[in-house]
N, C-alpha and C positions, 0 to 999 in steps of 0.2 A: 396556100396557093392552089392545090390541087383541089380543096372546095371552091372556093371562087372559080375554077374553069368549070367546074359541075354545073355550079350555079348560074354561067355566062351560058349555059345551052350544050356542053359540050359532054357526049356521053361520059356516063362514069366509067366503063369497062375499058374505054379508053386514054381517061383521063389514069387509070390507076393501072394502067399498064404501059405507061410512058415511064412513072417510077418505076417499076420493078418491083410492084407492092401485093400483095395476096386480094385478091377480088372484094373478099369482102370488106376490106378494111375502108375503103371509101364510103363503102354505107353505113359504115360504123361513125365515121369521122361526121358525116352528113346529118345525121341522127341524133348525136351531138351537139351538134349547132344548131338544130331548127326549135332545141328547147326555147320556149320564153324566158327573155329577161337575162338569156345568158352568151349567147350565138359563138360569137368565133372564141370568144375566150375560155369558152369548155375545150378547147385544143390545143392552150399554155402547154407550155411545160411547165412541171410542177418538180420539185425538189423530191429523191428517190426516197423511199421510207425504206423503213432498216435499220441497225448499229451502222454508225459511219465507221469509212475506215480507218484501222490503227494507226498502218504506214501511210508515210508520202511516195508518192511514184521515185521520188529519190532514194530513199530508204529504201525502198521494194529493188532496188539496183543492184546498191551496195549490198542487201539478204546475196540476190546471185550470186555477182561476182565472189563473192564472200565462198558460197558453196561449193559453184561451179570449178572445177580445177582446186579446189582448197584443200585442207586437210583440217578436222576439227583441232588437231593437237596445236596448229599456228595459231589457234585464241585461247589454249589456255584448259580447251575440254579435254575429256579421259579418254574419248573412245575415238580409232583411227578411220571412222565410217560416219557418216553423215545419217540422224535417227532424226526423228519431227522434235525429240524430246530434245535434245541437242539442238537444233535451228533454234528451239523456242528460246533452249538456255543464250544462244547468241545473241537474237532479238533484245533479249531482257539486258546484258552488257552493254551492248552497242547502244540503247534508244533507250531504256529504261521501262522496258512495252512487255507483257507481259501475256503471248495467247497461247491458246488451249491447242492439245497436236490435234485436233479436226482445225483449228482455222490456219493452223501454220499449214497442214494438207492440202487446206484449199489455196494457201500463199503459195505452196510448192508448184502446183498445176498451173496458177496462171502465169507464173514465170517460167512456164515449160520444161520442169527439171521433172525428172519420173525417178522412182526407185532401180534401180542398174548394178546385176555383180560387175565388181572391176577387177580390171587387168593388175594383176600382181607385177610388179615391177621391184628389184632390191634395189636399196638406198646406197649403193657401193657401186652404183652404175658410173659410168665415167661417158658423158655427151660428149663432150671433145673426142675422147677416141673412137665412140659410136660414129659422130662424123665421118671423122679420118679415116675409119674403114671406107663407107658409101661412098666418100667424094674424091679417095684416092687410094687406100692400098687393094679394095676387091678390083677396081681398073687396071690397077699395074699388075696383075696377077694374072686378070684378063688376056693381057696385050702380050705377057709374057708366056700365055699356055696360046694363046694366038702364033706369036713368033715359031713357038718349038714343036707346030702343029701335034700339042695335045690339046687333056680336056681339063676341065675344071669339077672336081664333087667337092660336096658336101656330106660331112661324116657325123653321126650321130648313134648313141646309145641310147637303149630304155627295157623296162620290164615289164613283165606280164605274171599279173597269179590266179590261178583256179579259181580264188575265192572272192575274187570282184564282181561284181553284178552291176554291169553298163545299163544305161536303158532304163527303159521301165516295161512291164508286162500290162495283162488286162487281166480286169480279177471282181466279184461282185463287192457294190459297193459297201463300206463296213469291216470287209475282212479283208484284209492282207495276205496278197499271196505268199506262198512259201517257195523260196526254189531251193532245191536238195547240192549240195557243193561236198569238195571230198575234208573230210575230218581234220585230216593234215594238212597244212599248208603245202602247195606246188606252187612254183617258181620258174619259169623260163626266162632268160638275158636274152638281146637282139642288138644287131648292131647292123647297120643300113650305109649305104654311100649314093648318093642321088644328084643327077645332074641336069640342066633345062634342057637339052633335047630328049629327053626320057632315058636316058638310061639309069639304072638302077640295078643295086646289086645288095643282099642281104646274106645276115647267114644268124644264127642261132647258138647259145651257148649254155655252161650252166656256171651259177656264182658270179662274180663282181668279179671286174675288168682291172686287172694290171697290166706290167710291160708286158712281160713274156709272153700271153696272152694274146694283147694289142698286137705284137710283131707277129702272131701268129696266126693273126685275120688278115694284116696289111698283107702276108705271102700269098693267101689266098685268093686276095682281091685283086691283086699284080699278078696271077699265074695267067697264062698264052695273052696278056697284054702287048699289043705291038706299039702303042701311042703314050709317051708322057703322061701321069696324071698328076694333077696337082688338088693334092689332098686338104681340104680346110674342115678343122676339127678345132674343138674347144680346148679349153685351159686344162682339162681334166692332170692330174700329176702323172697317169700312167702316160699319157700321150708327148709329155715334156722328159720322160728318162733317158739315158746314156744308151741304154740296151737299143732303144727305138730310134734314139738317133744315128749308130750303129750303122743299123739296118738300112735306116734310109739313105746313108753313106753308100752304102754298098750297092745299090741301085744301079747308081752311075747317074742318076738326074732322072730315071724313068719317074723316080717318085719323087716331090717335093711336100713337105707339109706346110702349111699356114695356120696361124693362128687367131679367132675369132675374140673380138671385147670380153672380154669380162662381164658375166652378167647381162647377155644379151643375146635371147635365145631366137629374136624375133630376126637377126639377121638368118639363121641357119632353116631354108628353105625343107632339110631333110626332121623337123620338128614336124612340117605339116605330115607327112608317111606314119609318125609315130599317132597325133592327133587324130589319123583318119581312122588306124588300125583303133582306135582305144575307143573313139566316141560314134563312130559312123560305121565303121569295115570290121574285116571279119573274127575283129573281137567279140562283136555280138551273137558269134556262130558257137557253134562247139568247137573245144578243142583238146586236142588228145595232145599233154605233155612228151617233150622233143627228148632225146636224150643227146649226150654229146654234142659235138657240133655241126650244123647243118647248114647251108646257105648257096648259093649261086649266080647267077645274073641272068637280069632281065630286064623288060622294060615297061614304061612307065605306060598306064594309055593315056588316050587324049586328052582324056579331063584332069590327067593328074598332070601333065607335061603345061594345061593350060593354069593349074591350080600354080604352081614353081615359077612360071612368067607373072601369073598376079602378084605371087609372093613377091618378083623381083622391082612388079613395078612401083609397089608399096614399099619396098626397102631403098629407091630411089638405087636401084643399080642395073647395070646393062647387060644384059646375059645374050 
């Protein structure tokens, strides 16, 4: 069509810019056609040249969905990660088809799937109770540090050693830099309590966390508090003993603790504090090993007070 208005008098730069077509392609097309003996049918279409393809666009569906969300172990492969040598091996089950890991690569990109580390999840999670937190017990817990004008934290643990190297350095290319660490293994324990208006409170320790311990941060955290808190902290066994429950007895209700799912670290907002320090903040600085116990309260800045509202609104909860 776009020849023929050419050829009825109508400029080309015109006519091939009503398609949306590269300038020169109508002089191309035009060119084409004014051969003898051949005219408009030099501009068929012509059937593509190449290996045709293996899959059907139906097949090419079920490869996705097959990957996408899957796990190779549900058809029967060895390895718990999705490899081009694996699809291929699936291919070959499902269809009887049999391609090389360059063309399964190129099968993987036109169905939009990229190589991806994944999110570690245990197989001991419990959905039903992950729910039940988000859609009713962190609200009741809301409504009830609401009523008793307190607040609500989140309590978490982690550690830190001398001899981890975050990050990466710059260094010429071929040789690997060296960075000097101390001989000995050093070891620092942290234990954090974070809440969405920013408040935040830490402290420092040394060795693994039991009761007596745990009740010995919790005094700390609670000293010149004038407001309720209600403490949510994981399964850990030091945090479920007699001694700890004790303590929180003794209170009188300033303290309450709560208990997070099992195997679900992505509700506990004070994860991101551990994450920032480890991969982004001032893990990457120097640091001169703590002795004893150290900690205090503070508070959170903007970004991190706005980073705890993301976290919440991705955990489908109200803060």
């Amino acid at each position: 069509m776009a020849v023929e208005r050419a050829r009825g008098g109508e400029r080309p730069s015109s006519v091939v810019a009503s398609y949306g077509f590269n300038r020169t392609t109508i002089y191309r097309w035009l060119n084409a056609a004014a051969k003898p003996g051949v005219g408009l049918r030099a501009l068929r279409a012509r059937p593509a040249t190449g290996r045709p393809r293996s899959l059907t666009p139906q097949q090419e569906q079920q490869v996705f969905r097959s990957i996408n969300g899957g796990d190779p172990r549900q058809y029967g492969l060895d390895f718990g990660l999705w490899t081009r040598s694996l699809v291929a091996d699936l291919i070959e089950r499902k269809f009887g088809i049999r391609l090389g890991v360059t063309a399964v690569g190129e099968l993987l990109a036109k169905l939009g799937l990229t190589p991806q580390k994944p999110l570690q999840r245990a197989y001991q999670r419990d959905p039903a109770a992950i729910e039940a937190w988000q859609r009713e017990r962190y609200p009741a817990i809301a409504r009830q540090a609401k009523a008793s004008g307190g607040e609500v934290y989140f309590w978490d643990e982690s550690g830190f050693r001398a001899d981890a190297v975050h990050g990466t350095t710059w260094g010429k290319k071929g040789e690997t830099p060296v960075v000097e660490r101390p001989g000995q293994r050093q070891s620092i324990s942290a234990a954090s309590a974070v809440n969405a208006r920013g408040g935040f409170w830490y402290c420092t320790y040394q060795g693994g966390l039991n009761a007596e311990l745990f009740v010995s941060l919790l005094r700390r955290m609670m000293r010149r508090r004038t407001k309720p808190v209600h403490l949510v902290v994981d399964g850990l066994p030091a945090h479920k003993t007699t001694l700890v429950k004790t303590y929180v007895a003794s209170t009188n209700g300033m303290l309450t603790l709560h208990f997070l799912p099992g195997y679900a670290p992505e509700l506990n907002p004070d994860e991101l504090v551990w994450g920032h320090m480890k991969r982004t903040g001032v893990a990457r600085a120097d640091r001169v090993p703590f002795r004893g116990v150290r900690g205090g309260a503070q508070s959170l800045s903007p970004a991190g007070v706005a980073g705890v509202r993301q976290w919440a609104e991705a955990a489908s909860l109200t803060i």
